[in-house]
C-alpha positions as CSV (number, residue, x, y, z in Angstrom):
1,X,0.0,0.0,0.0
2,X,1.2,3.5,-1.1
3,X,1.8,6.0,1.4
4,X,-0.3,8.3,0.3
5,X,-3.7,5.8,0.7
6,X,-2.0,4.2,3.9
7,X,-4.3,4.4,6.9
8,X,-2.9,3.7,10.4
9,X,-3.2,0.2,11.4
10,X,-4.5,-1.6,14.3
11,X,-1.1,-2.1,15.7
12,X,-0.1,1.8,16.6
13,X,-1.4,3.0,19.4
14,X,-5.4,4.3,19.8
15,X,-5.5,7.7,20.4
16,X,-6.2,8.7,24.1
17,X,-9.9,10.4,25.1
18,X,-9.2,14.0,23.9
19,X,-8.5,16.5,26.7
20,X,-11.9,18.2,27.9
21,X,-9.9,22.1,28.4
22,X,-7.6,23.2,25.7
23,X,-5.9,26.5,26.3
24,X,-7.6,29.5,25.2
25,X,-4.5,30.3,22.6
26,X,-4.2,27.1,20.1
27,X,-1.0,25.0,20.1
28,X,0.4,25.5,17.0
29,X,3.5,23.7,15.7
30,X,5.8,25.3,13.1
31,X,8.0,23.1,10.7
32,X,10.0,24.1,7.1
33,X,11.4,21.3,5.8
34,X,10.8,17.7,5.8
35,X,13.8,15.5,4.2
36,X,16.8,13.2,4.4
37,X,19.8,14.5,6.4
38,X,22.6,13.2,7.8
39,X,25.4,15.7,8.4
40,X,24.3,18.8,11.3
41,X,26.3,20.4,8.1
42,X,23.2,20.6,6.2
43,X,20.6,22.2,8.9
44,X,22.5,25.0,9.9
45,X,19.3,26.6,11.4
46,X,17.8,23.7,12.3
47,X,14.5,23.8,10.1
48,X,14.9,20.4,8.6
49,X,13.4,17.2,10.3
50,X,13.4,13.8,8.6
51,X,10.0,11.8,7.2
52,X,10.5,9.6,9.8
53,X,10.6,12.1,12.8
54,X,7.7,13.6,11.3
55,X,6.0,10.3,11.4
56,X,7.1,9.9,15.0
57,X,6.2,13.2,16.1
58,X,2.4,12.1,14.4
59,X,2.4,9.4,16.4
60,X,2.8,11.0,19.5
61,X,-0.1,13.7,19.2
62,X,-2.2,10.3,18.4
63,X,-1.5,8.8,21.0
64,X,-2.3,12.2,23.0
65,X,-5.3,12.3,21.9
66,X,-4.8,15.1,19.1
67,X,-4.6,15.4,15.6
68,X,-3.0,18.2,13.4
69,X,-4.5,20.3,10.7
70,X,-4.2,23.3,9.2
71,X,-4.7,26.5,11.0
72,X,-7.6,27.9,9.3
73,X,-9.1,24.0,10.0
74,X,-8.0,24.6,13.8
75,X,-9.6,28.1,13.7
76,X,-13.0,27.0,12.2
77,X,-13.1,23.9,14.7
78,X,-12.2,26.3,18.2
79,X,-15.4,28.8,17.1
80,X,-17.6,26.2,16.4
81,X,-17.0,25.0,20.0
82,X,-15.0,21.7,19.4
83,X,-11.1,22.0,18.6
84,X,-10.2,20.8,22.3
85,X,-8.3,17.9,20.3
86,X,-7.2,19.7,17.5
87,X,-3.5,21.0,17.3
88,X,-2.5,23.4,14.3
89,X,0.3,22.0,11.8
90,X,2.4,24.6,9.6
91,X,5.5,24.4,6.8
92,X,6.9,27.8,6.3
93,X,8.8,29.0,3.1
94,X,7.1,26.1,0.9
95,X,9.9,23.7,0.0
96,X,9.4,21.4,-2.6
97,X,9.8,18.7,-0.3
98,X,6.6,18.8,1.3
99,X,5.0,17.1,-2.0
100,X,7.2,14.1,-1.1
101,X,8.1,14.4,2.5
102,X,5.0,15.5,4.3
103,X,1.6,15.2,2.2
104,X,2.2,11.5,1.7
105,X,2.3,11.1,6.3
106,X,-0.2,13.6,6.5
107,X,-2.9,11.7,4.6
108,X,-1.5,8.6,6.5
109,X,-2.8,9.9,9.5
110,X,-5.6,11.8,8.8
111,X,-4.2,15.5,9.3
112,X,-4.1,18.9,7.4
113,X,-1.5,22.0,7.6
114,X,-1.3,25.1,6.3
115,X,2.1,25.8,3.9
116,X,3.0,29.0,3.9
117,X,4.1,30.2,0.6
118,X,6.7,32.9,-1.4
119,X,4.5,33.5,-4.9
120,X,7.5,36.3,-5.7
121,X,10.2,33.2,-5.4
122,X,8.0,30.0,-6.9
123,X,10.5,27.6,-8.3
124,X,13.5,29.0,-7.2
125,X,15.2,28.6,-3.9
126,X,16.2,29.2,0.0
127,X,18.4,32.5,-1.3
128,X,17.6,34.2,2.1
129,X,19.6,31.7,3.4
130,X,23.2,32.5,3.4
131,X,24.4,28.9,5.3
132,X,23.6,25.9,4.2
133,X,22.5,23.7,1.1
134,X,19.7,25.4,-1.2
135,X,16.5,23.8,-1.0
136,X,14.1,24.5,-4.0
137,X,10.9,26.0,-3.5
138,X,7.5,25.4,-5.1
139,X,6.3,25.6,-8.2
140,X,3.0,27.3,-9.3
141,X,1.9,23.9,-10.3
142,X,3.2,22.1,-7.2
143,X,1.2,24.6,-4.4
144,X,-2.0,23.7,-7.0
145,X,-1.1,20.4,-5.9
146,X,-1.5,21.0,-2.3
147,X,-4.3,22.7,-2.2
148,X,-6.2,20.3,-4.7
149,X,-5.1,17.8,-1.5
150,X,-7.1,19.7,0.7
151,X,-4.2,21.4,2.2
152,X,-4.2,25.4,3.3
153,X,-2.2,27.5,1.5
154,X,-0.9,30.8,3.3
155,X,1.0,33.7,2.1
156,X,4.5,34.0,3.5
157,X,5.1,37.0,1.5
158,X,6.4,37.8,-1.7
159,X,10.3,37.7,-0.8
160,X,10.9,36.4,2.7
161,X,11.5,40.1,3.5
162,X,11.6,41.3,7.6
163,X,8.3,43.5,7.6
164,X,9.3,45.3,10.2
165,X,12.1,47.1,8.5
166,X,10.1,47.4,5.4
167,X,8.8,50.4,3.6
168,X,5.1,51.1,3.9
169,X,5.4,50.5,-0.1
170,X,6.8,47.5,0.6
171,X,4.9,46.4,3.1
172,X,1.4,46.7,1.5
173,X,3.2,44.8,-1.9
174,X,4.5,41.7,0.4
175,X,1.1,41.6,1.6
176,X,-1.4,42.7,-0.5
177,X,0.8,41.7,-3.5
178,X,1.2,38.1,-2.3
179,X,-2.1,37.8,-1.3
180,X,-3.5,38.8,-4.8
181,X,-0.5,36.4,-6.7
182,X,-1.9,33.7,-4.7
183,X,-5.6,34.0,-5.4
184,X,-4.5,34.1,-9.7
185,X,-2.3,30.8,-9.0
186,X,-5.5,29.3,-6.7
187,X,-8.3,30.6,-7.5
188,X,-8.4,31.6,-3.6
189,X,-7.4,34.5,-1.7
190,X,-5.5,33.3,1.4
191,X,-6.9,33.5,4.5
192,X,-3.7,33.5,6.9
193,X,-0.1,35.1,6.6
194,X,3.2,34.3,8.0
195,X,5.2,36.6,9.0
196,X,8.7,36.0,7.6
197,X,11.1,35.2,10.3
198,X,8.4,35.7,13.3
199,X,8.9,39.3,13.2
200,X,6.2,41.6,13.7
201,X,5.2,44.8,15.4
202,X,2.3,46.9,15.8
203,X,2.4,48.1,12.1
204,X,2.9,45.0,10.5
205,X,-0.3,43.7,12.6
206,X,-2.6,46.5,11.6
207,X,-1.4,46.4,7.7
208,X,-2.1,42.6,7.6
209,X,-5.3,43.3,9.0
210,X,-6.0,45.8,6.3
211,X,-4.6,43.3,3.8
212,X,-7.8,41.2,4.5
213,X,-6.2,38.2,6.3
214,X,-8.5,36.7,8.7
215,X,-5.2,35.6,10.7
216,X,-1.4,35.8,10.7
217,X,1.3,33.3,12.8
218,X,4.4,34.5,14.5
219,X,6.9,32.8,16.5
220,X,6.5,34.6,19.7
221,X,4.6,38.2,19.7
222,X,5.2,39.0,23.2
223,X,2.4,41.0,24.1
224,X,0.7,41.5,20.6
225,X,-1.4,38.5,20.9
226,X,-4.8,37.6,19.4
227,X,-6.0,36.7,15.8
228,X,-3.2,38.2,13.8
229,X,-0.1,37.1,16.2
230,X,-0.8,33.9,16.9
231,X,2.4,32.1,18.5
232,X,3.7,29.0,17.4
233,X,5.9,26.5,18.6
234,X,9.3,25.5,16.5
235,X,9.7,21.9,15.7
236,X,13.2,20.1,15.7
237,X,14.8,16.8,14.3
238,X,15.2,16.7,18.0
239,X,11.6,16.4,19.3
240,X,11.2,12.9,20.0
241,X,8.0,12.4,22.9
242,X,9.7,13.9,26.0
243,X,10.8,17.0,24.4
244,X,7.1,17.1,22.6
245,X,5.2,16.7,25.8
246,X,7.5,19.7,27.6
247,X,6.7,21.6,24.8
248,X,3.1,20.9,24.9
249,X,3.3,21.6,28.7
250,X,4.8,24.7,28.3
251,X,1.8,26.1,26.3
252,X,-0.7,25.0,28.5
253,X,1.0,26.5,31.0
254,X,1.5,29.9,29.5
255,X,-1.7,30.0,27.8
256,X,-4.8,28.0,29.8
257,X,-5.5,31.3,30.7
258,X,-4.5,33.4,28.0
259,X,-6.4,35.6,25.5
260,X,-8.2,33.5,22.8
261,X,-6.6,33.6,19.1
C-alpha cells in the first residue's frame, strides 16, 4: 500500500480520550522542511526534520489524543466549540519537499496544515539563506497540488522580507501583493499570513489586517497576541515524545489562561 492511501493500522497505538480544556490560545507547531539528512552540516538553522521524525512526532499527538490540521481547519473547529483535540500544523517558506516528505504522512494519518508560501520566489530557492544547502521552492503547479489535497495554503510573503524594516510601499506589496498572486495561482485568496522570520510589530499587525487576512502566525509576539499574532511552537529533528510533551506543557501553561486567538 502507497503512502499516500496508507491508513494507520490496528497495531499503533489508539488515540487517548481528547483532553476536555484546551488552552484559550491554540498550540500551533511550526515546521519548514521535511527531508533526508545526515550531516548537522546541512541544517544549519535547524528547520529540517526527517520523514521519519515527522511520522514519529504524528504518532505522539495520536497517542495524546490530538490530531493536526491546518490553522484555518483549527480556527474553524475552536469557534464552532470543538477544537479541544485539535493541534495546528504549519510548513513555512514552501519547499518542494513537502509534496514528497510531508503530504504523503499527513494523509496517513488523517491530518491537514497550512504551507505558507513565497508567490514572488515560486520555483526557485532558499536565497535568504546564506548557510547551508539550497532547497528549491515550489512551483505554481506544485502549491496547486497541495491545495487540490485539501491542504491550506498561506502567504509567507512575496520575498521572505523582515516586515518590520520594510517600507510602507513594501509592506502593502509583500502583503497585498502576495495575497493577490496567490488568489491568480488558486483561485483563492488566502486566508492567513506568516510573518517572515516571526517578526512583527504593531504596524505590521494593523497592515495585515488591512490586507484582508483573517489571521497571521508568528513565533513569539510577546504582548501582541490575538488573531493576527498567533504564537507558534518550533519543531526540531530533536523532538522525540519527551521534548514534545515539555513543549506541549509549556503552552498549557503559559496559555490556559491566556487571551483566545
Amino acid at each position: 500500500m502507497s503512502a499516500d492511501t496508507a491508513t494507520p493500522s490496528a497495531s499503533r497505538p489508539a488515540p487517548r480520550p481528547r483532553a476536555k480544556h484546551a488552552p484559550r490560545t491554540p498550540w500551533v507547531l511550526m515546521y519548514h522542511s521535511i527531508a533526508e539528512f545526515t550531516d548537522p552540516a546541512e541544517d544549519p538553522y535547524g528547520i529540517t526534520v526527517t520523514p521519519t521524525a515527522l511520522e514519529e512526532q504524528l504518532l505522539w499527538l495520536r497517542s495524546r489524543g490530538l490530531r493536526g490540521v491546518s490553522v484555518a481547519e483549527l480556527r474553524a473547529a475552536r469557534a464552532a466549540g470543538h477544537g479541544a483535540g485539535l493541534v495546528g500544523l504549519t510548513f513555512d517558506d514552501g519547499y518542494t519537499d513537502f509534496l514528497s516528505g510531508a503530504l504523503p504522512l499527513l494523509r496517513r494519518y488523517d491530518c491537514t496544515a497550512t504551507v505558507y508560501v513565497l508567490p514572488g520566489r515560486l520555483g526557485t530557492d532558499n536565497v535568504w539563506d546564506p548557510l547551508g544547502p539550497r532547497k528549491p521552492l515550489l512551483t505554481a503547479e506544485d502549491v496547486r497540488r497541495i491545495a487540490a489535497a485539501g491542504q491550506e495554503i498561506g502567504s509567507h510573503g512575496l520575498l521572505h522580507q523582515d516586515l518590520t524594516a520594510a517600507p510602507d510601499d513594501v509592506l502593502e506589496q509583500e502583503l497585498s501583493g502576495s495575497r493577490e498572486a496567490l488568489r491568480r495561482i488558486t483561485g483563492t485568496a488566502p486566508a492567513g499570513f506568516c510573518y517572515p522570520y516571526g517578526n512583527v510589530d504593531r504596524r505590521v499587525v494593523d497592515a495585515a489586517r488591512a490586507a484582508g487576512y483573517a489571521y497571521a502566525v508568528a513565533i513569539d509576539p510577546g504582548r501582541l497576541g490575538g488573531a493576527y499574532a498567533m504564537p507558534r511552537t518550533h519543531v526540531s529533528q530533536a523532538d522525540g515524545a519527551a521534548r514534545l510533551r515539555v513543549k506541549w506543557l509549556r503552552h498549557r501553561a503559559r496559555y490556559l489562561l491566556g487571551a483566545a486567538s
